[in-house]
C-alpha positions in Angstrom: -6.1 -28.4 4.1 -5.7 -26.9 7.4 -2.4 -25.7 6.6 -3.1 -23.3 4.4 -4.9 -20.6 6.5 -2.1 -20.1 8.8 0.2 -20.1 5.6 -1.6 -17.4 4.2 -2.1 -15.1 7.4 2.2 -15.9 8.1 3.2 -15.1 4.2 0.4 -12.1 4.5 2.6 -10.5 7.6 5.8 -11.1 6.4 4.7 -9.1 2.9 3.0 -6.3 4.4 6.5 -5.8 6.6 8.3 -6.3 3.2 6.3 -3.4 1.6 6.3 -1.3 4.8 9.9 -1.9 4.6 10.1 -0.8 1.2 7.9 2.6 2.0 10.5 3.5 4.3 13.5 3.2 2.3 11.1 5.3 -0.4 10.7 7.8 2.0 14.7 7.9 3.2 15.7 7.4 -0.3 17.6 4.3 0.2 17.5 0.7 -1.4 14.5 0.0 -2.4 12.5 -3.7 -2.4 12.4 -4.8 -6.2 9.2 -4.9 -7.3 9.4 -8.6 -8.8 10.3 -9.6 -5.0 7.0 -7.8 -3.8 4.7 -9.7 -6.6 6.7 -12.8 -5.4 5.5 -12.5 -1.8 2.4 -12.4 -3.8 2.4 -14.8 -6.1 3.1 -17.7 -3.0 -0.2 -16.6 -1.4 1.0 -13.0 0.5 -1.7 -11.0 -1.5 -3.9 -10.1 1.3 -0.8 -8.8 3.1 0.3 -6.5 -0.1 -3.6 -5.3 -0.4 -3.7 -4.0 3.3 -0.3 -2.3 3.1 -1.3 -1.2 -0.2 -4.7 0.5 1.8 -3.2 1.6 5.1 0.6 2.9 4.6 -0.5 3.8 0.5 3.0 1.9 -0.9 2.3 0.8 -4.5 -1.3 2.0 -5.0 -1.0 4.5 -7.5 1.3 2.7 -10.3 -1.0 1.0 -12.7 1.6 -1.5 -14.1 2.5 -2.6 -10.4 -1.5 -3.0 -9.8 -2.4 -4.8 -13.1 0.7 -7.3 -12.1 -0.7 -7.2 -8.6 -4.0 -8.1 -9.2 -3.1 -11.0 -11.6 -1.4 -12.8 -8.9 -5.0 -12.1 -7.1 -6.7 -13.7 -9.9 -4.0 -16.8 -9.6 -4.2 -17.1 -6.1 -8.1 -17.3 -5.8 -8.7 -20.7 -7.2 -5.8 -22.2 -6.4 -6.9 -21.1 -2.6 -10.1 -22.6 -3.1 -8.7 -26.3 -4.8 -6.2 -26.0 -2.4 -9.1 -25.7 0.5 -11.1 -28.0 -0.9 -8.7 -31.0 -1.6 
């Protein structure tokens, strides 16, 4: 499916502004992005978005419940990328 590259690279940028959104309201102290909305973004194929935030501005990396949820929507989103790529 050709579609789903640029789907993935679109839903990856909007998520890594959603959690570097999110880091700066932690930082200010203001209202923060739930964390259902962030393994959302996920979820819908954002993932590799969430993992580079998650590496370069450190938002979410060192809560173990937000990374065992985090890396089960990995674990979803894998093989549904590859039927999806392959169909």
């Amino acid at each position: 499916m050709p579609w789903i590259l640029p789907f993935i690279a679109a839903l990856s940028l909007i998520t890594f502004g959603v959690y570097y959104l999110d880091k700066r309201a932690a930082l200010r102290g203001a209202r923060r992005t739930p964390e259902t909305t962030l393994h959302v973004l996920s979820i819908l194929g954002g993932w590799p978005g969430a993992l580079l935030a998650q590496r370069i501005i450190r938002h979410k990396s060192g809560k173990a419940g937000f990374q065992l949820m985090f890396w089960m929507t990995v674990i979803v989103n894998v093989p549904v990328f590859a039927w999806l790529w392959t169909h």
